[in-house]
N, C-alpha and C positions, 0 to 999 in steps of 0.2 A: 683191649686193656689187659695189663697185666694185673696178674694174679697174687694179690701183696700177701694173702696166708701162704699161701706155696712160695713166696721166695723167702715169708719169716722161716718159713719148716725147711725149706730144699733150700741155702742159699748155691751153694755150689753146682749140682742141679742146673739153676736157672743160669750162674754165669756161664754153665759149660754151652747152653740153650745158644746163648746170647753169641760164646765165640766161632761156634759153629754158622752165627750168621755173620763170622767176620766183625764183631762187635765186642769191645774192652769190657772188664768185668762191669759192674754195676750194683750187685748185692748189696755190697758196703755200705756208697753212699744213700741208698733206697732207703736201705733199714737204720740209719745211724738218722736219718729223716724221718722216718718214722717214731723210730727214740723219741726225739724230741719232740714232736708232733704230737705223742700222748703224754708226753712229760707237762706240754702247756696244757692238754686239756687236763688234766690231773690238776695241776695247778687253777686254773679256770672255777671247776668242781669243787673244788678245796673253799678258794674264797666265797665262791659263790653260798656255799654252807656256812660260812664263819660270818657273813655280811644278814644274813637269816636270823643266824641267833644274837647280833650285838643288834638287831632292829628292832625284835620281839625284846630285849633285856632293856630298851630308850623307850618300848611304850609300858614296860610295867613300872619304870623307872620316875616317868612323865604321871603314871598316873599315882604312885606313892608322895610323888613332890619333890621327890630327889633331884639331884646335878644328875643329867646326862651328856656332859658336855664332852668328856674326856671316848664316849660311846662311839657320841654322833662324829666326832675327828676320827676313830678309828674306820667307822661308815665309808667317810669319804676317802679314807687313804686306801680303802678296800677297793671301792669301786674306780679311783685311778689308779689302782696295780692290775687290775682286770681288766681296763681300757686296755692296756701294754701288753698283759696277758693273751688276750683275745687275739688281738693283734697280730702277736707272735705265732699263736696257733693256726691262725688264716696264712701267712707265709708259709708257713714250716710245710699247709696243705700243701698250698697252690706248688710249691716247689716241688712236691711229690710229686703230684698231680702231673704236673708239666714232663715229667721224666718217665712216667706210667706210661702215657700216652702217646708219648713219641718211640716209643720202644714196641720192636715189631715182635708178632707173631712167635713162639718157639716152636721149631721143628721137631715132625714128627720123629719118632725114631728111626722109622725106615724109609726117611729120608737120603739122597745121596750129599754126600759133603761137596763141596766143590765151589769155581770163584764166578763162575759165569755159564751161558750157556753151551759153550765145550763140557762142559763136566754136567751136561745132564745125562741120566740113563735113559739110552732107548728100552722100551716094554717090547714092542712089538710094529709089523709094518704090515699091513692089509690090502690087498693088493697091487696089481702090479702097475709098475710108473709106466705111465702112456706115452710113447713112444708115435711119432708122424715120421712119412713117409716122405715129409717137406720139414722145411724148416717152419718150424715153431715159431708165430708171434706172441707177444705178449698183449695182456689185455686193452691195454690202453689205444693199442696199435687197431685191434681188431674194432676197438669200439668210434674210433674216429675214422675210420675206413665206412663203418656201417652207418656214418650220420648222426650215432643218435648217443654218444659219448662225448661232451664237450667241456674240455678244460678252459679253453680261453673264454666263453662266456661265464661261466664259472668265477676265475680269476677278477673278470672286469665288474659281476657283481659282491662276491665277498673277499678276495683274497687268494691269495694260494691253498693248495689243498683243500678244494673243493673240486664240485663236479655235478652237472647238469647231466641228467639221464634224460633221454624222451623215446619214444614209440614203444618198440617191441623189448627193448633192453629196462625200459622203464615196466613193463609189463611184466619183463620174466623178476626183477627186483622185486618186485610185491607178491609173485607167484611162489619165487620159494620162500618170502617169509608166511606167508598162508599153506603153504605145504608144511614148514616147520610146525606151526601153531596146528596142524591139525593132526599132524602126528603124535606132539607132545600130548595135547588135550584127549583125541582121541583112543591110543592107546596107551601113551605111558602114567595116565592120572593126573596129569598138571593140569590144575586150573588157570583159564586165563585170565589176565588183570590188565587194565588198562592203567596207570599209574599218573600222577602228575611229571611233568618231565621239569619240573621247577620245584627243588625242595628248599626248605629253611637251612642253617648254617647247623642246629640241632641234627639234623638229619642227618649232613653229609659227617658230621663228628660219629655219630654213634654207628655206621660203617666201616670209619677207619680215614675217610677221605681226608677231613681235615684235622689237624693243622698241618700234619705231612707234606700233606700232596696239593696245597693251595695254589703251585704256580702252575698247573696243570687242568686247572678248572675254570670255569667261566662263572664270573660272578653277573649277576643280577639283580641290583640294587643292595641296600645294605644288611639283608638276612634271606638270601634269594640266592640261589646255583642253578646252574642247568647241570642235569644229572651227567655224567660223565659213563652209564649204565645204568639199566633197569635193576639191576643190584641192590643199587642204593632205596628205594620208594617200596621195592619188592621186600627186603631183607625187616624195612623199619615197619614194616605192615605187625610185627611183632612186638615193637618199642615201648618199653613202660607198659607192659601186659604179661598176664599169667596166663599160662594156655593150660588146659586141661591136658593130662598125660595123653588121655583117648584121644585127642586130637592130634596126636604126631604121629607120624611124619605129618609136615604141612609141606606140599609140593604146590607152587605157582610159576607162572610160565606170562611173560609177555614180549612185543614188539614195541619197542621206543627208538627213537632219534637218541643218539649220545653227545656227547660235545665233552673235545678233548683238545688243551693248547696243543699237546705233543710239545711240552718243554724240553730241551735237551735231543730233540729229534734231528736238530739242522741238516741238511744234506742225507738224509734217511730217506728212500723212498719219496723222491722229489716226484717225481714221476706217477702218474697213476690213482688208480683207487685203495693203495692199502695201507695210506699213514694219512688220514682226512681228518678236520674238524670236526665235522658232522659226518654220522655214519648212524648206521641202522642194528639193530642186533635182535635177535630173540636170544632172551634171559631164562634161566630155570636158576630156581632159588626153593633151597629145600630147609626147615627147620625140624630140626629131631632131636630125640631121647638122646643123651651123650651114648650109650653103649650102641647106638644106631649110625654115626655119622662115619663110619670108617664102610663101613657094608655102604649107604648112600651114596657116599664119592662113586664106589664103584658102577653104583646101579645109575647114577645120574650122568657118568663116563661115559657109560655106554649107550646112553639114551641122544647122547650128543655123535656116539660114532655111529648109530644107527640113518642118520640125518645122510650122512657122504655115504655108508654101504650104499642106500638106496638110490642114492643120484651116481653109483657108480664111479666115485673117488677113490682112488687110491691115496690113502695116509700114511703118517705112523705115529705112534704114543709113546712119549716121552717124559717120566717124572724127573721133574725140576730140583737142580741141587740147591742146596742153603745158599748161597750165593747169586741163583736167577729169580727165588721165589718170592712172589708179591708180600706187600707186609702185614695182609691179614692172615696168610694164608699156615697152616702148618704142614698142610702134604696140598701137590699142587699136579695134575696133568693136564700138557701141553698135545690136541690135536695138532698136528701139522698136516696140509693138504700138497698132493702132487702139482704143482704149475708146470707144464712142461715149456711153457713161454720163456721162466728164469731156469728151467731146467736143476728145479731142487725143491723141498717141502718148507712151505710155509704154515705160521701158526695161523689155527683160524678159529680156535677154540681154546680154552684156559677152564678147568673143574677144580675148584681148593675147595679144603675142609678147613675151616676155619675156627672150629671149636669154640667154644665157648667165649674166644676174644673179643668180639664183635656184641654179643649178647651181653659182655657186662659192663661194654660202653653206654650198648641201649638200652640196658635193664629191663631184656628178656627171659621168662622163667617159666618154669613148667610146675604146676602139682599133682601129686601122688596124695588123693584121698587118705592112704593109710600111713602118709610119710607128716612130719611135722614141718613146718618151714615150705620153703621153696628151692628149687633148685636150677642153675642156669642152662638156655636150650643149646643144642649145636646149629649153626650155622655154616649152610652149603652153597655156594654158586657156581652158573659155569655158561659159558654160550653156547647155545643149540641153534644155530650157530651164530657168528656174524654174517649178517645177508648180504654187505657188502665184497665181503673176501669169498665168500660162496659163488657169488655172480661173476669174480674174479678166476676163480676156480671152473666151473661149466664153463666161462667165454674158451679157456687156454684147455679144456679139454677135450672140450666137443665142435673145437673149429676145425673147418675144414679148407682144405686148399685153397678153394676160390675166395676164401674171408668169410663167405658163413658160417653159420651156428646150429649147429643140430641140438632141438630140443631133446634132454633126460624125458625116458618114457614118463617117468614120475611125474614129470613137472609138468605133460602134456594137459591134462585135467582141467590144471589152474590157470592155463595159454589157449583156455578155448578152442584146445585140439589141435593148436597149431604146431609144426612138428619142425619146422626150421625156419633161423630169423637172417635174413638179406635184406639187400637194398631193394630190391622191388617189393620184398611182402614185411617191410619192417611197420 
């Protein structure tokens, strides 16, 4: 949610915010909404004091024996011009309200400009792209060859973009979300949560999800979503609560099922496991001091490219221009992993700071003992990683000629030592 004292104080500021995200000014109308919006309640306040004193002046009135006729008429013309009143001030809201909320994120400043993701900045590329001796499949290829990757069962019980794992491939899926989860937990500080994966319509609003992004979501009755990310249940673990300063950073970490229409995807990754309804992800969701969330993107970046160093991925990181960046986010880095199947890097992780946007939808806050009031928290997320595009990534990196899969030493542990998946030992 935007920031209605920073656009009364910064109007231009905020437009310039806005056109960098390719978005027509908006000041104007905000604040000329606003005008009016405290002009009714001024007006509201006004009668409501004038309806006070001609009440108190009909009962000293009533009790001298006087006429209070001409009073008690003023009363009621009182009370239906504040009917009208009120009225007006609840539109003049809701009309704000509506334009606050639909308006994304402003970019940071060291953000890149640009209209898509051509115009993002590469940071950096981390090893070297894996290169075979054979031609490269892709994972879909590898995982129906090996039995235990199935679409068409998939398809004939839910739909397209879906997918039936079983044996060794459904093993190593669960392997590296338990290698994520205990790397996070164990050395980087995130606490693990298990989360509802059904929130209220509250919920997915004070994220940022709805009203935006509603054809993208799966409903569930009439105040019921499936989370579309551990984001959402993680981030609102804060909602309508004051955290103690001492308490931040708040770092949490879990594995959830996601569910996403993929509106607007058609023809996108028809194929395969990396544009699905259902998918899997390990979440990292950090809330902190505002002078803390630009240091935390970084540290929580890194905690997500520490996941691919150790399975031996080759990536790169790329911040997102105003024009590819999600709309809570106001600085945004995109993981991308080496596929040598497509023979190019894909995203497989997403880390934005989100500032205080999110926090004053949810009416998240922190106190400082020695500070008066409250003040709003920063909010951070990022996937460490998606387990699905990770499993996507190890099939196309670590197969081999014959169509097997050479287990990551990493991953050996959580595969009960098993060190390569075929058709006879899947």
């Amino acid at each position: 949610m935007q920031d209605l004292r920073f656009i009364r104080e910064n109007p231009d500021a905020f437009d310039t915010g806005l056109g960098r995200r390719g978005l027509a000014p908006a000041s104007a109308e905000i604040l000329e909404l606003d005008v009016q919006r405290r002009a009714a309640q001024t007006a509201v306040q006004e009668m409501q004091q004038r309806r006070n004193e001609a009440s108190k002046l009909i009962g000293a009135a009533k009790k001298k024996g006087e006429d209070a006729t001409d009073l008690m008429a003023e009363v009621q013309s009182i009370k239906d011009r504040m009917d009208i009143a009120e009225k007006d001030e609840r539109a003049r809201a809701a009309a704000l309200k509506e334009i606050l909320e639909t308006l994304p994120n402003l970019p940071a400043d060291d953000v890149p400009d640009g209209a898509d993701e051509d115009d993002n900045r590469e940071e950096r590329v981390v090893g070297e792209a894996r290169q075979m001796n054979f031609e490269a499949r892709e994972h879909f290829d590898l995982g129906e060859a090996l039995g235990m990757m199935d679409f068409e069962t998939a398809a004939r019980l839910s739909g397209s973009r879906f997918v039936v794992l079983s044996g060794a491939l459904a093993k190593l899926d669960r392997a590296l979300a338990n290698f994520m989860l205990t790397l996070h937990t164990e050395e980087f500080g995130y606490t693990e949560v298990v989360p509802p994966a059904l929130v209220r319509t509250q919920t997915m609003y004070g994220t940022g999800q709805l009203p935006k992004f509603e054809e993208d979501l799966y409903r569930a009755g009439d105040n019921f979503w499936l989370i579309p990310t551990a984001e959402v249940p993680l981030t609102s673990l804060v909602a309508d609560a004051v955290t103690g300063v001492d308490e931040l950073p708040l770092r949490v970490t879990a594995w959830t099922p996601c569910f996403r229409s993929e509106a607007g995807s058609a023809g996108k990754d028809t194929r395969g496991m990396l544009r699905q309804h259902q998918f899997s992800k390990v979440e990292l969701v950090s809330v902190t001091h505002p002078d803390e969330s630009e240091n935390e993107l970084e540290r929580m970046t890194g905690c997500a490219e520490e996941v691919l160093k150790r399975l031996g991925l080759s990536y790169r990181l790329v911040t997102l221009c105003t024009g590819d960046m999600g709309f809570n986010a106001r600085k945004t880095y995109d993981i991308e992993v080496w596929l040598p199947g497509q023979n190019r890097y894909r995203e497989i992780s997403s880390c934005s700071n989100c500032g205080d946007f999110q926090a004053r939808r949810m009416n998240a806050r922190f106190k400082v003992p020695t500070e008066k009031g409250t003040r709003f928290v920063h909010t951070l997320n990022g996937s460490g990683l998606a387990v699905g595009r990770t499993l996507i990534a190890v099939l196309e990196n670590y197969q081999q000629e014959d169509g097997s899969i050479a287990v990551p030493d990493v991953l050996k542990p959580f595969m009960g030592g098993q060190d390569r998946i075929d058709v006879d030992r899947g």
